[in-house]
C-alpha positions in Angstrom: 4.7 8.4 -39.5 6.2 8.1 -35.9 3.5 7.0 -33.1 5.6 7.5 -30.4 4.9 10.3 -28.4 7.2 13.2 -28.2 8.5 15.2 -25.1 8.0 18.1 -27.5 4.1 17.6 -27.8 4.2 16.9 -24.1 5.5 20.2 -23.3 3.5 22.0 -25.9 0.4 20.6 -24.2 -1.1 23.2 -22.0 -0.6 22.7 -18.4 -3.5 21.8 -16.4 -4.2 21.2 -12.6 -6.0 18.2 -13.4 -7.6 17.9 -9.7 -10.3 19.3 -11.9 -11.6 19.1 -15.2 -9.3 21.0 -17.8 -10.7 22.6 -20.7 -12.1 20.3 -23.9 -9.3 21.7 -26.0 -9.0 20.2 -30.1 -5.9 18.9 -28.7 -6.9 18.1 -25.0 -7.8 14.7 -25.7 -4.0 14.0 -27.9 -2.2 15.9 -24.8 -4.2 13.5 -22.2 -3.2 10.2 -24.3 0.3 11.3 -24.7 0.8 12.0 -20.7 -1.1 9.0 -19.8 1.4 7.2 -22.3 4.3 8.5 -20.5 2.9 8.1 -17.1 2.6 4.2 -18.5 6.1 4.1 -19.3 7.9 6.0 -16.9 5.9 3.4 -13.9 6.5 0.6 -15.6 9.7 1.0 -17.3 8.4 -0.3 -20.7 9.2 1.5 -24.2 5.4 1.3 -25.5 4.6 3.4 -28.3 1.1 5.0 -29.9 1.7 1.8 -32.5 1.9 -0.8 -29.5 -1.1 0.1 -27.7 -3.2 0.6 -31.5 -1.6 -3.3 -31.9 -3.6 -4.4 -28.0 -6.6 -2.6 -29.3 -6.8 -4.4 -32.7 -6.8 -1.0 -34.7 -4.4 -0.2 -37.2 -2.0 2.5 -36.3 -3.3 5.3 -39.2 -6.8 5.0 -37.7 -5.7 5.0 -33.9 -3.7 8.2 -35.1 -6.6 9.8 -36.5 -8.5 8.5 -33.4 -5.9 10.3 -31.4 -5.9 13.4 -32.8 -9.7 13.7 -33.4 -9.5 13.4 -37.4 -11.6 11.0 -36.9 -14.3 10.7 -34.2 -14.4 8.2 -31.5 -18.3 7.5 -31.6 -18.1 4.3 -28.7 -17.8 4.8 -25.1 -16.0 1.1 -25.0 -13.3 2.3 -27.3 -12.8 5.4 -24.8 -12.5 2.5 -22.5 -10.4 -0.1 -24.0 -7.9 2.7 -24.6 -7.6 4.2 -20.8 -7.2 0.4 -19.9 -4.2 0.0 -22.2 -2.7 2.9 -20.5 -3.1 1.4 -17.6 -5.6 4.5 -16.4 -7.4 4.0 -13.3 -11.0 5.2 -13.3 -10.7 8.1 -12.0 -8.6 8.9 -15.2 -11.0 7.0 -17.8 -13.4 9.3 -16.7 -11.8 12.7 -17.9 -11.0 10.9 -21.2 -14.9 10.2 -21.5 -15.3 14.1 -20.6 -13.7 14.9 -23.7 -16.0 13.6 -25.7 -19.0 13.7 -23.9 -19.7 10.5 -22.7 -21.0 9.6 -20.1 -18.7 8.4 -16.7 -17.9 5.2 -15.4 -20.5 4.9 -12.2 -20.8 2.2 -9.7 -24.6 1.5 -9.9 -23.9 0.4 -13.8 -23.1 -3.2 -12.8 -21.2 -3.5 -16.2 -19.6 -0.3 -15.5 -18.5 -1.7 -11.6 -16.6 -4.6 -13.1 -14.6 -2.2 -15.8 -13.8 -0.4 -12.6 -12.4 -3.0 -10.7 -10.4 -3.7 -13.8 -9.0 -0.4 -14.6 -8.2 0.0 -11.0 -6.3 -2.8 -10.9 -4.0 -2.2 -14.1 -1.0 -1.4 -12.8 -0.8 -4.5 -10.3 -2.8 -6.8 -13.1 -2.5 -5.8 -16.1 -5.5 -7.7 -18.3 -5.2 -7.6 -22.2 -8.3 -6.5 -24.7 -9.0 -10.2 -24.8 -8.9 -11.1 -21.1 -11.2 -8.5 -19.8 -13.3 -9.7 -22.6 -13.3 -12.7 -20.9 -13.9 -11.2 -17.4 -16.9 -9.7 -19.0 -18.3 -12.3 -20.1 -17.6 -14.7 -17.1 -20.3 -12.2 -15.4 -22.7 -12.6 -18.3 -21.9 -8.6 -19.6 -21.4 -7.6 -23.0 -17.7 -7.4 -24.4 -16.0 -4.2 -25.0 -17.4 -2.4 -28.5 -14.6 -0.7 -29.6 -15.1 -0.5 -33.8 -17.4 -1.6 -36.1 -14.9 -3.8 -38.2 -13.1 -5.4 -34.9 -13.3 -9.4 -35.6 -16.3 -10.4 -34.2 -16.3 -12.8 -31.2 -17.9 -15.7 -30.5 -20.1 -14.7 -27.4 -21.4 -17.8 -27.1 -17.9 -19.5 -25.8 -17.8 -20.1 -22.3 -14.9 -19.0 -20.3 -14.7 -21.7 -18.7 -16.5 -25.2 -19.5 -18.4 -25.1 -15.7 -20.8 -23.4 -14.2 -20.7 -21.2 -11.1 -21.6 -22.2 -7.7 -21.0 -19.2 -5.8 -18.0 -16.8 -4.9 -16.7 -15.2 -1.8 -14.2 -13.3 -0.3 -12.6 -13.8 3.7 -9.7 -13.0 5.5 -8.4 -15.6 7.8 -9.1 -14.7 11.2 -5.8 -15.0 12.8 -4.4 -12.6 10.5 -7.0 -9.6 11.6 -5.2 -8.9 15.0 -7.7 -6.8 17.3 -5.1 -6.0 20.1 -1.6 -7.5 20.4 0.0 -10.5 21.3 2.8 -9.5 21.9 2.5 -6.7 23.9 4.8 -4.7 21.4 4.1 -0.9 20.0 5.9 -2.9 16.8 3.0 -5.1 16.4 0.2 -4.0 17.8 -1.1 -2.2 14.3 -0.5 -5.4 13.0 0.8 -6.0 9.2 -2.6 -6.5 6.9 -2.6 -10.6 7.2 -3.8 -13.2 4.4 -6.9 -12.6 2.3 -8.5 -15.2 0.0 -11.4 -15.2 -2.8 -13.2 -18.5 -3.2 -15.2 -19.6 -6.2 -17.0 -23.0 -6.6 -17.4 -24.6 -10.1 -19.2 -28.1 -10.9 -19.8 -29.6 -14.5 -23.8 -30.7 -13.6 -23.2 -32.3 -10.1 -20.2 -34.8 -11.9 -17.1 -32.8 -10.6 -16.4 -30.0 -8.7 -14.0 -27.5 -8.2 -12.8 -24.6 -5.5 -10.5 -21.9 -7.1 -8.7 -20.0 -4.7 -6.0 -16.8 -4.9 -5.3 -14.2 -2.8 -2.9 -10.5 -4.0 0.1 -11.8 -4.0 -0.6 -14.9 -6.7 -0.7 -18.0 -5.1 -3.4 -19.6 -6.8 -5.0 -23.5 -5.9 -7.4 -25.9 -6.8 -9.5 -27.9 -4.6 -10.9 -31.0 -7.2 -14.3 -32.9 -5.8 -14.6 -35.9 -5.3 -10.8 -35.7 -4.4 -8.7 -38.2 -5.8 -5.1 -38.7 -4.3 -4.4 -35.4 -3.5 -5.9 -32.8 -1.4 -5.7 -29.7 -3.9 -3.2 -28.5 -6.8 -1.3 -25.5 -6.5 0.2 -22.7 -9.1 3.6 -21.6 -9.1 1.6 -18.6 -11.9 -0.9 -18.0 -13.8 0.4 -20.0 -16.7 -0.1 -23.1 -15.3 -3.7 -22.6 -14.4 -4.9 -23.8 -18.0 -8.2 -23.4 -18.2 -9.1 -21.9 -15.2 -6.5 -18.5 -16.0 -9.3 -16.5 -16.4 -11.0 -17.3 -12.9 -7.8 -17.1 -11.1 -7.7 -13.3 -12.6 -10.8 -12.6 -11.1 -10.6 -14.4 -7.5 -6.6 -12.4 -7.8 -8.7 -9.4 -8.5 -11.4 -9.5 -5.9 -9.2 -10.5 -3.3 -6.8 -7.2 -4.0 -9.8 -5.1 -3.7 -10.9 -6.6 -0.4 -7.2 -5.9 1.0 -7.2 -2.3 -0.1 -10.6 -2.1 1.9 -8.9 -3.7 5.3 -5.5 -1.4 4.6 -7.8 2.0 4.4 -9.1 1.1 7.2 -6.0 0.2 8.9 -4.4 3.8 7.1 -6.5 6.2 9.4 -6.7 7.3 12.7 -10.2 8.2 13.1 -11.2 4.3 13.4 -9.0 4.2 16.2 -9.9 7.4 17.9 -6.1 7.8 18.9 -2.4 6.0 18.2 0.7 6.4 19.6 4.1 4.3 19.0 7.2 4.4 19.1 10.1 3.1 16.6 13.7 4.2 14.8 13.0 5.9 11.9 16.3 7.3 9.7 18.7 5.9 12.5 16.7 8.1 15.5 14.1 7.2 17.8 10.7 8.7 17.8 7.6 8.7 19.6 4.7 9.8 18.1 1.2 10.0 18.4 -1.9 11.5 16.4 -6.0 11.8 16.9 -8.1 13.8 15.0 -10.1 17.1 16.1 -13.4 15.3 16.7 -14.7 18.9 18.4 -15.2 20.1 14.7 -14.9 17.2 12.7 -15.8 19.8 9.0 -12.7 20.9 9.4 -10.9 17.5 8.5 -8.3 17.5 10.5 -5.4 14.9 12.1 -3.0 16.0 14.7 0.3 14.3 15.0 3.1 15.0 17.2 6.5 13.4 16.8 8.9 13.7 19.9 12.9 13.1 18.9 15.9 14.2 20.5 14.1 16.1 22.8 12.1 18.1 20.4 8.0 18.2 20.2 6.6 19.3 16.4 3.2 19.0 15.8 1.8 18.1 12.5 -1.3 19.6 11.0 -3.3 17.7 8.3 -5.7 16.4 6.4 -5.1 12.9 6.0 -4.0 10.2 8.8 0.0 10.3 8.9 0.4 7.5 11.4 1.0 4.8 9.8 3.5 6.6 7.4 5.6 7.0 10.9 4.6 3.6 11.7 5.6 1.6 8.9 9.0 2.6 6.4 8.6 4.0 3.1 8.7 0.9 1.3 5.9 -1.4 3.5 3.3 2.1 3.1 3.9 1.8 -0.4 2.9 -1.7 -0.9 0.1 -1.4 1.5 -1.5 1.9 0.7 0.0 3.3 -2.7 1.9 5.9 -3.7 3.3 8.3 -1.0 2.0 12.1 -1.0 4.6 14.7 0.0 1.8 17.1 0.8 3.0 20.0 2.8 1.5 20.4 6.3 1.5 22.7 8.9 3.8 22.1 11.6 4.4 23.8 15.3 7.1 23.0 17.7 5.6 25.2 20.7 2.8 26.6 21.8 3.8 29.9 21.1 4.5 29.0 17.6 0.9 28.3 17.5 -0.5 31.6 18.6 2.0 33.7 17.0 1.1 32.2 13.6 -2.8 31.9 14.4 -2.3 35.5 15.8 -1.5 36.5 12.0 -4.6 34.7 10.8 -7.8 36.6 9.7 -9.9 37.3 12.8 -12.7 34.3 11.7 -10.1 31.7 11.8 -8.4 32.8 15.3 -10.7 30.7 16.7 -8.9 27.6 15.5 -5.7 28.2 17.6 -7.2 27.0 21.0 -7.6 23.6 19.0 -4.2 23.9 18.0 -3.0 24.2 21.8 -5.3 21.6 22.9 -3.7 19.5 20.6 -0.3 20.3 21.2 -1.1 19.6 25.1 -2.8 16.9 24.8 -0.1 14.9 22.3 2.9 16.3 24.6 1.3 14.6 27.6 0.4 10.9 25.7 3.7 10.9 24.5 5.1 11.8 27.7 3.3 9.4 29.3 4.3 6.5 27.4 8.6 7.8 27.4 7.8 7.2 31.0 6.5 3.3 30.7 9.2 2.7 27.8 11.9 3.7 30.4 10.4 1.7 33.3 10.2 -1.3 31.2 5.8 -0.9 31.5 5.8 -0.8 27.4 7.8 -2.0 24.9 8.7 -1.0 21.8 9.6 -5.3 20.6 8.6 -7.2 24.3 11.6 -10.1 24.3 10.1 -12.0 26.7 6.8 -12.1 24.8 8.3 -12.9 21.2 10.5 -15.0 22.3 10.5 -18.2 24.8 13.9 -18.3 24.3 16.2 -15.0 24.6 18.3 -17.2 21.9 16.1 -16.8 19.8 17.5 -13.5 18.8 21.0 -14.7 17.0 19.0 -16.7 14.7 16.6 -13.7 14.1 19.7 -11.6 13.3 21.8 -14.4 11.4 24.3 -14.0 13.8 24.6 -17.6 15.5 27.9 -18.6 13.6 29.7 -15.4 14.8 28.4 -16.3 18.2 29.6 -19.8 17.6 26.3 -20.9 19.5 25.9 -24.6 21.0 22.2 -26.3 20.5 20.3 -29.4 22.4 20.7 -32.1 20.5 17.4 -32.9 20.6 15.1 -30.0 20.3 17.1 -28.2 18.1 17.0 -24.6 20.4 19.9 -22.3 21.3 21.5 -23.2 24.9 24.6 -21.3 25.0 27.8 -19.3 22.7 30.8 -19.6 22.3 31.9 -16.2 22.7 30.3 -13.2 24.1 30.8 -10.6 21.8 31.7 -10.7 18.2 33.0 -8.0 15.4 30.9 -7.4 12.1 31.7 -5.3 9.3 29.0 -3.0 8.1 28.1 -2.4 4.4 30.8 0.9 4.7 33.7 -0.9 5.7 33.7 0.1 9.5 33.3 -2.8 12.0 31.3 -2.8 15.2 31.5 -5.3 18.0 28.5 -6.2 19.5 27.7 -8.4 22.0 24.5 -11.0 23.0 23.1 -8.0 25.3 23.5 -5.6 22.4 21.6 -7.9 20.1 18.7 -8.1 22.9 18.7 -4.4 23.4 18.6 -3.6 19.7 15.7 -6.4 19.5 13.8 -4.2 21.8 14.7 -1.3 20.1 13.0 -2.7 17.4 15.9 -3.0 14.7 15.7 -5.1 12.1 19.6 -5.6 11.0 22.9 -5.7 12.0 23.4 -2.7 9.6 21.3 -1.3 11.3 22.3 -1.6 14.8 25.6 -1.1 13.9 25.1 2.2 12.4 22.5 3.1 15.7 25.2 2.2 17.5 27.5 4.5 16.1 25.7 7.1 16.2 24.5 6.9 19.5 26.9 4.5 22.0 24.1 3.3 23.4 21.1 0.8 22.7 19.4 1.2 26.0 15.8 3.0 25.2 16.2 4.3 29.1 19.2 5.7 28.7 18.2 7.4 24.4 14.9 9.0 26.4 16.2 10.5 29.2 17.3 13.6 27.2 15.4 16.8 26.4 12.0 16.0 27.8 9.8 18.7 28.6 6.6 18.3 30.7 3.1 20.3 29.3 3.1 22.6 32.3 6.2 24.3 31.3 6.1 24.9 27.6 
């Protein structure tokens, strides 16, 4: 018998829109494992076959086929379980397995079913194996998984962890929640998501005491009490944590839901009523800006307008876009998930906007005065702020602000050497170069010299790179946002 699954059974599967429930087919439940096997794979780059994830489950392979293709029935709702979590299914795909067979759905009121939540939604960042979300289970005193009959039994009577617990809690550190900017930069003033921490206090009957604490990214300490010689112990991973591994999974755990909860937040414009910013997104310069229609919230709608080379296109949707202008593929990713490539609606003039609503049925005409609204409204913010980024009144990076020294900027792009820069010998800082321009070679071969007031331009301009300025430059002879706005603009009174 081979348990790997075939493409051939893939495609044989019947195609569902699974944004709903598809129909409890004999094979519906075979077809969901062996997608959710290759959605496994292909994410993770793993080779895991139906024989591997029978092995993590403790069942032997002819059962687990049998299981699989229903020749045998899967009576527990933990076995359900166990087997979405070794696909690495979130919940929201544990529960259409369970709808196979009848059973009821993970729910958040089930305190034992809110921890096996937070696991299987965190599968693909932490993966935990059968026997350490056995462990997480019992750390908050629920039964372990039940997955058959004749699985070695356990001994639920071993601790986790040879302590009792104090308390837990999670925080983020104040000066990483930025409410306003600094800086007085569009570049920072919807600030990165900053440090979060979960806490959790242990003691052995008042002897010793300990504070675990780990935040997303895995950087994991240990506070010991009453300290002796050092202050705390820190983990380069999670192997070294010994005894407290399963904790550290936890706090990890908790500390990536709390982040998720800040970066939602931070992903839509409705808790900010409006946004608008401007940065150089695929080697142009946009300004952009979005609100949502508050006049009839039911119809869940954002408006986004993105202004570039002189040309105005409103975006109609139904999520926030903003910070998917705001940020570059690869920081929304890690912050907020997988990218959607949703199609929207999309005007570039008003009269875009009534020929199209014009076609509409006659109960949804209505919407196009929204529409314009929206379109005149966006065209004057952005407008508006082209005007104060050309005056020098806002700032795309504020130099001045970042930096108390304009120096600063060579070291920022790596560039000191080719600028042969001279320092005080006492504070260390940046007091003069050597020569005023300099030629680097870009990743194509070409070359491009640049100069210190090209590198302080291109600061402002908000790139990160001298790749990157290099090919801007290019592209466009000039780094001056004054003189890369003062093209094409169009005022709301005559479109």
């Amino acid at each position: 018998m081979n348990s790997e699954p075939k493409e051939t059974h893939l495609a044989s599967c019947k195609e569902h829109d699974y944004s709903g429930r598809p129909e409890k087919t004999k094979d519906a439940f075979s077809c969901y494992f062996t997608r959710m096997l290759k959605k496994r794979n292909d994410a993770t780059g793993q080779v895991v076959t139906k024989k591997d994830i029978a092995n993590m489950l403790g069942i032997t392979p002819e059962l687990f086929r049998k299981y699989i293709n229903l020749e045998k029935l899967i009576k527990k709702r933990d076995c359900i379980i166990a087997i979405c979590a070794m696909l690495q299914a979130d919940t929201y795909d544990t529960n259409e397995a369970l709808y196979y067979f009848d059973m009821n759905e993970l729910e958040e009121y089930d305190k034992r079913d809110y921890v096996l939540m937070e696991i299987l939604d965190n599968q693909f960042s932490h993966f935990l194996s059968i026997d350490e979300i056995n462990n997480r289970l019992r750390s908050e005193y629920f039964a372990e998984l039940d997955i058959i009959d004749h699985r070695r039994k356990r001994d639920k009577s071993k601790a986790t962890y040879p302590y009792t617990l104090v308390k837990k809690r999670v925080e983020y550190r104040t000066d990483d929640l930025v409410f306003g900017d600094p800086y007085d930069s569009l570049d920072t003033v919807y600030y990165r998501l900053g440090s979060v921490y979960a806490y959790m206090w242990l003691d052995d009957n008042g002897h010793r005491g300990f504070k675990l604490c780990a935040n997303p990214k895995g950087d994991f300490s240990c506070t010991d009490y009453p300290m002796k010689g050092k202050w705390y112990h820190t983990y380069n991973s999670l192997e070294e944590t010994g005894i407290f591994r399963n904790c550290f999974l936890e706090l990890q755990q908790l500390a990536l839901i709390e982040h998720r909860k800040k970066a939602k937040y931070l992903n839509d414009t409705r808790n900010y009523h409006e946004r608008i910013s401007a940065k150089v997104i695929s080697n142009e310069l946009h300004v952009f800006y979005e609100t949502y229609n508050y006049s009839v919230p039911e119809l869940g709608e954002y408006y986004l307008m993105d202004y570039v080379n002189g040309k105005y296109t409103l975006y109609v949707s139904h999520q926030s876009e903003f910070m998917r202008f705001y940020l570059s593929t690869e920081e929304y990713s890690e912050l907020f998930g997988e990218v959607s490539d949703k199609t929207e609606e999309t005007y570039e003039s008003i009269e875009q906007i009534e020929k199209v609503t014009a076609e509409c049925k006659p109960e949804r005409k209505w919407i196009a005065r929204f529409r314009v609204r929206a379109f005149h409204n966006a065209q004057e913010k952005i407008n508006t702020l082209i005007d104060e980024l050309k005056l020098g009144k806002a700032h795309i990076r504020n130099l001045e602000m970042i930096c108390e020294n304009s120096y600063e900027v060579l070291t920022y792009y790596k560039a000191t050497d080719s600028f042969q820069c001279s320092y005080d010998t006492e504070s260390g800082d940046i007091v003069g170069v050597g020569v005023d321009k300099a030629v680097f070679t870009l990743s194509d071969d070409s070359q491009v010299e640049l100069s210190t007031a090209d590198l302080f331009a291109a600061f402002r301009l908000g790139l990160n790179s001298i790749e990157e300025i290099g090919a801007f430059l290019l592209e466009h002879k000039t780094l001056e946002i004054s003189d890369l706005l003062c093209v094409g603009l169009v005022s709301p009174e005559t479109n």
